[in-house]
matplotlib code that plots the C-alpha trace (Angstrom):
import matplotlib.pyplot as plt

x = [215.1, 213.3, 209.9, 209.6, 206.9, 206.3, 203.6, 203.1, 200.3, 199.8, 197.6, 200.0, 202.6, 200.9, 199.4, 201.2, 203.7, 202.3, 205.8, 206.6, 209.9, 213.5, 214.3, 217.9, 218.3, 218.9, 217.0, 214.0, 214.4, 215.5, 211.9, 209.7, 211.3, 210.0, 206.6, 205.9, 207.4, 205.0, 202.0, 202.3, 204.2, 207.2, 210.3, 213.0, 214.6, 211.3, 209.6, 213.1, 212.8, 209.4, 209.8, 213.1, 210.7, 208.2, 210.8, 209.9, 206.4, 204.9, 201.1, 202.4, 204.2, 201.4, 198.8, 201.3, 201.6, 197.5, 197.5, 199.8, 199.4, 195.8, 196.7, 199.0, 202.1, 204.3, 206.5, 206.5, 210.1, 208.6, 207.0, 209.6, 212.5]
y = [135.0, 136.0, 134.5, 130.9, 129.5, 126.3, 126.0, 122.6, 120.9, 117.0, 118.1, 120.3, 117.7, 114.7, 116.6, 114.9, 116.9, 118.2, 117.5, 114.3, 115.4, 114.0, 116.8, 115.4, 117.4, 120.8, 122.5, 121.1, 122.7, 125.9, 125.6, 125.2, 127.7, 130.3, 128.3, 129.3, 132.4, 133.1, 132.2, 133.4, 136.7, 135.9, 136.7, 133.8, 133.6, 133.3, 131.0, 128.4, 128.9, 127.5, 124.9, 123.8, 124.2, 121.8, 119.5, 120.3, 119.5, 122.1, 121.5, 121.8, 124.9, 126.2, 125.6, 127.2, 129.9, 130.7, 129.8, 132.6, 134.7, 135.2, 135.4, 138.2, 136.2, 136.5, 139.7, 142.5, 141.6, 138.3, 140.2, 142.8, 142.3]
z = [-47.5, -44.8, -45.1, -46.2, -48.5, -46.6, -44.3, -42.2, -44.4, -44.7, -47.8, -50.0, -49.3, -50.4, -53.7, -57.1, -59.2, -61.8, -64.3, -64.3, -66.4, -64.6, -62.1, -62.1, -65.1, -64.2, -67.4, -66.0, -62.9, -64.8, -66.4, -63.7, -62.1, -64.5, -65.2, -61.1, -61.7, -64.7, -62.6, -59.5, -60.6, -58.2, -58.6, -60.1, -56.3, -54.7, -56.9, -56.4, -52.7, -52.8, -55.7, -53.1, -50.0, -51.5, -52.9, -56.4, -56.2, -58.2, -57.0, -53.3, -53.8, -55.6, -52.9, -50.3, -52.0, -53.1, -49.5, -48.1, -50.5, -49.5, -46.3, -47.3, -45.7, -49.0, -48.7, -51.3, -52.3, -53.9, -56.3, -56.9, -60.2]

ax = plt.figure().add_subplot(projection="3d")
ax.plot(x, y, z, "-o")
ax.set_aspect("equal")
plt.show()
C-alpha cells in the first residue's frame, strides 16, 4: 500500500494497548482488526496495515490515524470496500 499509517511519534508509540487479550492468538488479531475497522471506517487491509505498523497497539494506531486523517494524509482507497 502506498501510504503508510505510521508517523515518527515518541507519544503514539509509548501509549498502552488498549486489549490486553494474547495477540499470539490469531482470532484476536482477526478481532481487532475489524474493531479499527468499525471505528475508523477503514477498510480490513488498511486497518491491519496500521494495527501491523503500530505493532498491534491499538491506542497508537488510533492516534496515527485521527492524526493523518485530519491532516488528510490517509488515501481514499482506505475507506473504499
Amino acid at each position: 500500500m502506498a501510504t503508510r499509517c505510521k508517523q515518527d511519534s515518541q507519544a503514539s508509540n509509548q501509549q498502552q494497548n488498549v486489549l490486553s487479550s494474547d495477540l499470539s492468538a490469531p482470532e484476536v488479531k482477526e478481532n481487532m482488526v475489524i474493531e479499527f475497522s468499525r471505528r475508523t471506517g477503514m477498510n480490513i487491509p488498511f486497518s491491519r496495515q496500521c494495527l501491523e505498523e503500530y505493532e498491534w497497539n491499538a491506542n497508537a494506531a488510533l492516534t496515527a490515524f485521527e492524526t493523518m486523517n485530519s491532516a488528510g494524509k490517509i488515501p481514499p482507497e482506505a475507506f473504499s470496500v
